[in-house]
N, C-alpha and C positions, 0 to 999 in steps of 0.2 A: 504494500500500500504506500502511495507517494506521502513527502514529508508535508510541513506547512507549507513553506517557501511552495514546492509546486502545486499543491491545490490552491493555491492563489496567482498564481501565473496562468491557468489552466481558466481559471476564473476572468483574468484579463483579457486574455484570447478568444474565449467567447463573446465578451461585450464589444471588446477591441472589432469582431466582426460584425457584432450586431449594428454598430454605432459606424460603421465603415472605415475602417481600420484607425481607428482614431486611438493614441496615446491615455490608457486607463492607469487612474492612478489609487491610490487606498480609498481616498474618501469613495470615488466611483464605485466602488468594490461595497463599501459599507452601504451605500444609497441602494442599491442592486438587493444585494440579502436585506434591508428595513433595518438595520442596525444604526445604534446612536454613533457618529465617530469617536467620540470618546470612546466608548464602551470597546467597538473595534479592534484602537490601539493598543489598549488596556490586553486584548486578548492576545493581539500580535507579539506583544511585549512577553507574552507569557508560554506563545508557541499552541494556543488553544484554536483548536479548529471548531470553528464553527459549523458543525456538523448537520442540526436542525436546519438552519437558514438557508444551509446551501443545497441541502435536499429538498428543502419549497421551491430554489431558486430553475433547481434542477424538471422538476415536477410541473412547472407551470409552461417550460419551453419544452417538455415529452423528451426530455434529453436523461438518457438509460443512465442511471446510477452506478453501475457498474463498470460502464464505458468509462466516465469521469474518474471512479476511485481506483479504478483497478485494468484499466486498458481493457475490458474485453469485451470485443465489437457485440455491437447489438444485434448481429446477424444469429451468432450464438446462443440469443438468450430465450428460453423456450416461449417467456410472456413477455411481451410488452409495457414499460412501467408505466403508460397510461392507465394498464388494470389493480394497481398498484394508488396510497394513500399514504403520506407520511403523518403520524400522529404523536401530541406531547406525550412520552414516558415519563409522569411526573413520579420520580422512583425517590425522590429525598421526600415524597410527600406520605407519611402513614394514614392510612383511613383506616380507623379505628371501629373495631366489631367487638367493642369494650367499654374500657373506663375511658375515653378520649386521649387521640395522640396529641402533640404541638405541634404545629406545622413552622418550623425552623426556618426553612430556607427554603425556594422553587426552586429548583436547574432542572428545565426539563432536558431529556432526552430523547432523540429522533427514535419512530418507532413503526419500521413499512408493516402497513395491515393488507392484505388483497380488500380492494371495495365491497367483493361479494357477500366477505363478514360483515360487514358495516350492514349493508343490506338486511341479511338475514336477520340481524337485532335489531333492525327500523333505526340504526343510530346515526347521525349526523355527520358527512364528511368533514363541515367546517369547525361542528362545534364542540367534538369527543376529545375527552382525554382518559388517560386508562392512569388508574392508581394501582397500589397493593394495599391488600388487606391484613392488615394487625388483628388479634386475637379470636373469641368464640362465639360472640353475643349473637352472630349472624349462622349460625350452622342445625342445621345440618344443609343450608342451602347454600350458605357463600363459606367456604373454610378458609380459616387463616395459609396466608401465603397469596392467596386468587389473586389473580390480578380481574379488575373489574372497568368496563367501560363504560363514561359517566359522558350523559349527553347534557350538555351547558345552557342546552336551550330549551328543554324542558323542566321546567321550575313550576310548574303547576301542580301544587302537593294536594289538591285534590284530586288527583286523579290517583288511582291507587297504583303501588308501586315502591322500589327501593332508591332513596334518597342517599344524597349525600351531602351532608349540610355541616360548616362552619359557625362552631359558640367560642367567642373569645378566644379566638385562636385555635379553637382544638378542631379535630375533623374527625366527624361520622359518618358511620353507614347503616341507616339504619331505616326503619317504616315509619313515618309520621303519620300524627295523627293530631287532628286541631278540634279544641275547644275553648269557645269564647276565642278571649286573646290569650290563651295557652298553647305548647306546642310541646304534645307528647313523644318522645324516640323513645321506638318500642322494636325490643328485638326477637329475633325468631326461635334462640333459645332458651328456654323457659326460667333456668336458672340465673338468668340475668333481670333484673329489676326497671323497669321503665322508668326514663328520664325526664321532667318536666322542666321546662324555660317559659319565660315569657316570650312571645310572638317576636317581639323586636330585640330579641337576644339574639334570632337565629336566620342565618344567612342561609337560604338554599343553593349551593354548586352547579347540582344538576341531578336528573333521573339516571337511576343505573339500567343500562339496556341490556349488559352482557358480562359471564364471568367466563374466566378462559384458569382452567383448574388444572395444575400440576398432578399427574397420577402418580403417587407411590410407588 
């Protein structure tokens, strides 16, 4: 796999052609991926590849992921990354099927799903991101380790379904349930105790559409 230095040369050459051979320089590069330049140099400085951004950047011109990181033509490749979806792995983030994690810090990381999956859970290309799940509260349906995909755009806690919702910091997974202006987390194993907040404690995430479960 090429160093930083060349996925970014690799990265000029393509704009450098988009734009007709014109002279690209870093900020062009950050404007290209949606990046702050600060933030950019900060990474450069540090030899961090920007791995998500340049997979959108990738993705929006049907230009094969593979081709770019690893030289291998796209005549090769059995699918086409058209059928392909890059999505946030937010892996520093715990969703908690417990007592509540803290959500410390986002970096998400790039994470290709085939769109078929998306489809088959009705979940959103633009607006999914996949967590992992901490502890029991949710079992025997979602087990600790799942990773679970949470659509951002559905936030309508009436409608029944598994939620993921932020209280001062912490993050759930859990069934809601509202009364008055209460807001019940209630979970699916028994031996765990339903959580009450007031309504304007709790931020909704998103609806969970899909768990994808490590077998033993």
């Amino acid at each position: 796999m090429q160093n930083y230095n060349e996925t970014i040369d690799k990265l000029k050459d393509i704009l450098s052609q988009e734009l007709g051979d014109k002279k690209i320089y870093d900020k062009d590069i950050a404007v290209a991926l949606e990046l702050n330049y600060n933030n950019f140099r900060k990474a450069k400085a540090r030899g961090t590849v920007p791995y998500y951004e340049i997979m959108s950047f990738l993705a929006k011109r049907n230009i094969s992921i593979n081709w770019f990181f690893f030289n291998q033509l796209p005549e090769s490749l059995v699918e086409p990354t058209s059928n392909y979806i890059i999505l946030k792995y937010q892996r520093n983030v715990i969703t908690s099927a417990g007592g509540g994690a803290v959500n410390y810090d986002i970096n998400p990381q790039p994470l290709v799903i085939d769109k078929q999956l998306l489809d088959h859970i009705n979940s959103s290309y633009k607006y999914t991101d996949i967590l992992q799940v901490f502890g029991e509260s949710m079992e025997p349906d979602i087990k600790e380790g799942s990773l679970v995909f949470v659509d951002k755009n559905k936030k309508d806690i009436s409608t029944k379904g598994i939620y993921i919702v932020k209280v001062k910091d912490e993050i759930y997974i859990k069934i809601i349930k509202l009364e008055n202006d209460k807001v019940i987390l209630k979970s699916k194993n028994p031996l765990f105790d339903d959580i009450l907040y007031s309504i304007d404690e709790v931020d909704i995430i998103g609806r969970v559409c899909g768990v994808l479960v490590k077998v033993k």
